[in-house]
C-alpha positions as CSV (number, residue, x, y, z in Angstrom):
1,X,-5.0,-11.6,9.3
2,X,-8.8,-11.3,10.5
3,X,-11.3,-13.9,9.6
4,X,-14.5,-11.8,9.6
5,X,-16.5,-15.0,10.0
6,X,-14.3,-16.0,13.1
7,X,-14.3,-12.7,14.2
8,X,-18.3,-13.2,14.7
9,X,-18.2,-16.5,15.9
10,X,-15.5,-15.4,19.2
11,X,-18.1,-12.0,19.4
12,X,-21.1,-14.4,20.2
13,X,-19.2,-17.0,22.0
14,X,-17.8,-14.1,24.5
15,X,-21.7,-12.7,24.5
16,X,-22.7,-16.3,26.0
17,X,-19.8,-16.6,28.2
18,X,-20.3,-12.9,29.8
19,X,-24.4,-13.1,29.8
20,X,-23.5,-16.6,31.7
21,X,-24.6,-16.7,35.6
22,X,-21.5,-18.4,37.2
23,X,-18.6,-16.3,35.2
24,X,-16.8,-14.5,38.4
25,X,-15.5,-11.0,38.2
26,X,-12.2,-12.0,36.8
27,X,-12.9,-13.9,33.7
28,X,-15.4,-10.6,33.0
29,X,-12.6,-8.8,32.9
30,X,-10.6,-11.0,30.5
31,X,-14.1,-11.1,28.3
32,X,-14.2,-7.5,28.7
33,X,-11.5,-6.8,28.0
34,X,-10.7,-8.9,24.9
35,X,-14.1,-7.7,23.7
36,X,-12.8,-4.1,23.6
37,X,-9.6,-5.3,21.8
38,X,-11.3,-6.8,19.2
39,X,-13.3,-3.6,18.8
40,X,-10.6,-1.2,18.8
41,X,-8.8,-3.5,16.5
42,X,-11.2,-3.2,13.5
43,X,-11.4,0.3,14.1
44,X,-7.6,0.3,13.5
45,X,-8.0,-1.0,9.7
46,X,-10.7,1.5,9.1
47,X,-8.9,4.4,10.5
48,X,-5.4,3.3,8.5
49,X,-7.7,3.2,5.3
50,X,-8.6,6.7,6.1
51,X,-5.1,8.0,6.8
52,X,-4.2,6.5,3.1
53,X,-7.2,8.0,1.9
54,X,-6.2,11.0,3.2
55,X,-2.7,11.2,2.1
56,X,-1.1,10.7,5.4
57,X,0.9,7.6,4.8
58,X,2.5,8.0,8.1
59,X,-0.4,8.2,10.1
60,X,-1.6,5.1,8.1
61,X,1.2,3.8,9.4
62,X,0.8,4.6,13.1
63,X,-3.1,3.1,12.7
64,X,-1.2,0.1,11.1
65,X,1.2,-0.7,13.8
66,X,-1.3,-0.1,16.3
67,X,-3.7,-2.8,14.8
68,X,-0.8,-5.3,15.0
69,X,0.2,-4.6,18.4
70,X,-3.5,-4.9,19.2
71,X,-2.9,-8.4,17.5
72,X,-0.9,-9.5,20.3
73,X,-3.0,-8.2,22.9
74,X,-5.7,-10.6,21.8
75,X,-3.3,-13.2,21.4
76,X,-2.0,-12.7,25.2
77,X,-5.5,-12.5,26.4
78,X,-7.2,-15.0,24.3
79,X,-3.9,-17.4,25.8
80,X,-5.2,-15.8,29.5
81,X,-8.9,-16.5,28.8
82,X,-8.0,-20.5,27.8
83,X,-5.9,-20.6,31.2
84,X,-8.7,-19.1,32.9
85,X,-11.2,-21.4,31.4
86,X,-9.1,-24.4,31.0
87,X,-9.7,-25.2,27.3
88,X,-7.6,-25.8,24.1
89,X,-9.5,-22.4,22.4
90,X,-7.7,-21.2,19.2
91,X,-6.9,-18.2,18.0
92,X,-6.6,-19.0,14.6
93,X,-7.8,-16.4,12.6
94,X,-7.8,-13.5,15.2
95,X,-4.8,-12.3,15.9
């Protein structure tokens, strides 16, 4: 489950890694990328509470599944960005 206060604390920490001079094009990417993961994640929950609200269940569902697959996106490129970086980051609290 999302840790909104983690949550903030990996959005500035990839802010000050992408605004940093001597970041090459492919951890950018990985930044980037993550970045829009995150996003879209959160966008997930509200669009699921929506759907309920709605009284699509099923399309609740879909948003639902979506955000958890998204889970393991971040997890996969958080585990890419560490490699890249060559740190013992954690992703406690995001995936």
């Amino acid at each position: 489950m999302s840790n909104r206060r983690g949550d903030y604390g990996v959005r500035n920490s990839l802010r000050e890694l992408r605004e940093s001079q001597d970041v090459d094009q492919t951890l950018q990417n990985l930044l980037r990328a993550l970045t829009l993961n995150l996003e879209l994640r959160a966008r997930y929950r509200v669009f699921e509470f929506e759907a309920n609200q709605d009284g699509h269940p099923e399309t609740a569902r879909l948003f639902r599944d979506l955000r958890e697959a998204e889970g393991e996106q971040i997890a996969e490129l958080m585990e890419g960005l560490r490699a890249r970086l060559g740190t013992d980051a954690t992703t406690e609290g995001i995936a």
